[in-house]
C-alpha positions in Angstrom: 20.6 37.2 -17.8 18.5 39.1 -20.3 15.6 37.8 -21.4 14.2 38.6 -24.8 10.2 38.9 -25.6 8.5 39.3 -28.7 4.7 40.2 -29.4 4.5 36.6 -30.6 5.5 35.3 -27.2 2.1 34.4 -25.4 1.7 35.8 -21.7 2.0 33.4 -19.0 -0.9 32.8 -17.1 -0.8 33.1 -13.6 -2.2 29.9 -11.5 -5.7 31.0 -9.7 -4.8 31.8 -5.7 -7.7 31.1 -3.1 -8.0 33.7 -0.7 -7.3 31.6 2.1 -3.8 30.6 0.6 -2.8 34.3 0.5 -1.5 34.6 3.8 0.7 31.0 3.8 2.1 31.9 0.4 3.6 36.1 1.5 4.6 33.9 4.7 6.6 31.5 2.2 8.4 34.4 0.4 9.2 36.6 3.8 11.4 32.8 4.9 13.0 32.1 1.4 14.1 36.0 1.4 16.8 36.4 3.9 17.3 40.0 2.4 14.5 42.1 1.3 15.0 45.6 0.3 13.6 48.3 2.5 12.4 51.3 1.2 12.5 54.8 3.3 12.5 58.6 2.2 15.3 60.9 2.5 14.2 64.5 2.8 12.4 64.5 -1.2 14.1 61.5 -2.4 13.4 57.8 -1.9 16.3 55.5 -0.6 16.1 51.2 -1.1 18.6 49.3 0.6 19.0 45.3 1.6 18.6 44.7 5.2 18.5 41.5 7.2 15.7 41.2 9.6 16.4 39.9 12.9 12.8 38.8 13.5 9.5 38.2 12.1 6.5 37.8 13.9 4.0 37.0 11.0 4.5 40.5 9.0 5.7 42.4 11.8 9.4 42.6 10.9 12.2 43.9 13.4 14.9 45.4 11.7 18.6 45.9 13.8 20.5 49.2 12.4 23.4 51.5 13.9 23.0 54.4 15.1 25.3 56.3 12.8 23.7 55.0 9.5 21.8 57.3 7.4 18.6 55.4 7.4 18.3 56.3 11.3 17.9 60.2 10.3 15.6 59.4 7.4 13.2 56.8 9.5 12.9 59.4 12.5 11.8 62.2 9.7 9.4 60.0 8.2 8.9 56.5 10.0 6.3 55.3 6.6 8.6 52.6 5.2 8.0 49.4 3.0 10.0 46.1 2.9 9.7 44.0 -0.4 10.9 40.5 -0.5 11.1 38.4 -3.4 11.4 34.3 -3.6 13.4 32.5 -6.4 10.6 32.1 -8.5 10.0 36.1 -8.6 7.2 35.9 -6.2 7.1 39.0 -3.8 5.7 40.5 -0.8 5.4 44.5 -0.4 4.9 45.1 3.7 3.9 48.8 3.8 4.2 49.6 7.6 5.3 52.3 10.1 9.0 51.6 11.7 9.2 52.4 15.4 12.1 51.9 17.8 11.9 48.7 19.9 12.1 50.3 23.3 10.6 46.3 25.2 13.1 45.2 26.9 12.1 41.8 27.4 11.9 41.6 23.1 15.0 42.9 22.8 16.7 40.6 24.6 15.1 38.1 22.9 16.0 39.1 19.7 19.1 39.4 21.2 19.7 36.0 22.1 18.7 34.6 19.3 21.2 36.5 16.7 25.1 35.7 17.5 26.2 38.3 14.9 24.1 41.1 16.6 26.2 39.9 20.0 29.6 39.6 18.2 29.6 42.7 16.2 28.5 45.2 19.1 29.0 43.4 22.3 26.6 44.2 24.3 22.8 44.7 24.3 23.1 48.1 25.9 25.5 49.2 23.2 24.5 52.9 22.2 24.8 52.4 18.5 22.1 49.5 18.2 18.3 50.3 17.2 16.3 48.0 16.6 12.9 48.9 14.3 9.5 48.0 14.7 8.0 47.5 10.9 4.3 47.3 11.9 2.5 46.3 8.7 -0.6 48.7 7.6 -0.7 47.0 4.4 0.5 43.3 2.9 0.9 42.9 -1.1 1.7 39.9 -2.4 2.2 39.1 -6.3 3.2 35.6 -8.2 5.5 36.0 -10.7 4.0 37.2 -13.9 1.0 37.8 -12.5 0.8 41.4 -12.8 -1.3 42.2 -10.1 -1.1 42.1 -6.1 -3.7 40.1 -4.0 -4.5 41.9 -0.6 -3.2 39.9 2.2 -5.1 39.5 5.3 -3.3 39.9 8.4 -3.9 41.0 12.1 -1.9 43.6 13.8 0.1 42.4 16.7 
């Protein structure tokens, strides 16, 4: 859909957010958006892709990949990544964090168990093609739609 605007249009005006909402409303966004983009760099240029996160533990995101995809090469050159999700209503969240390799065993198979797909697609948690990533947030953004500007979200590092 395209939506026309004209300099007669008058800007929308963005409801007031309390500091102490910050935090519940990225929260709301990260659930509604089962696919947020994730941003990493590939040698000089950046690359965005969708993934599917296969847990969140408040903005700590695990991310499942293969192996032999190209992301793998361009996260273990530069690990700085950035995950933006956005809601319905064009609300988004920008998690600016560092992506490790899970190495816990004990998460792992919790994360595991808890996604059927991960199991039916590669069989096996000890399947050498599976990585999952550890998006440990440095920064949270969030912005309400038309807004025009991000609040700083607090947050505390797992």
């Amino acid at each position: 859909m395209f939506l026309a605007f004209s300099p007669d249009m008058a800007k929308p005006t963005p409801k007031p957010i309390q500091a102490s909402e910050l935090a519940a409303l990225a929260s709301a966004v990260i659930q509604a958006d089962p696919f947020p983009c994730l941003a990493s760099i590939d040698a000089d240029q950046p690359r965005l892709r969708p993934v599917s996160p296969v847990r969140t533990d408040g903005f700590t995101i695990y991310v499942a990949n293969l192996r032999s995809y190209h992301k793998t090469v361009e996260i273990a050159a530069n690990p700085k990544v950035e995950l933006c999700y956005l809601d319905d209503h064009h609300n988004q969240v920008r998690i600016t964090g560092i992506a490790t390799v899970l190495t816990d065993r004990n998460v792992l198979q919790e994360i595991w168990n808890a996604n059927p797909l991960l199991r039916q697609y590669l069989g096996s948690l000890d399947n050498p093609d599976l990585i999952v990533y550890r998006i440990e947030p440095n920064r949270v953004r969030y912005m309400q739609e038309w807004a025009l500007d991000y609040y700083e979200v607090p947050f505390q590092r797992l």
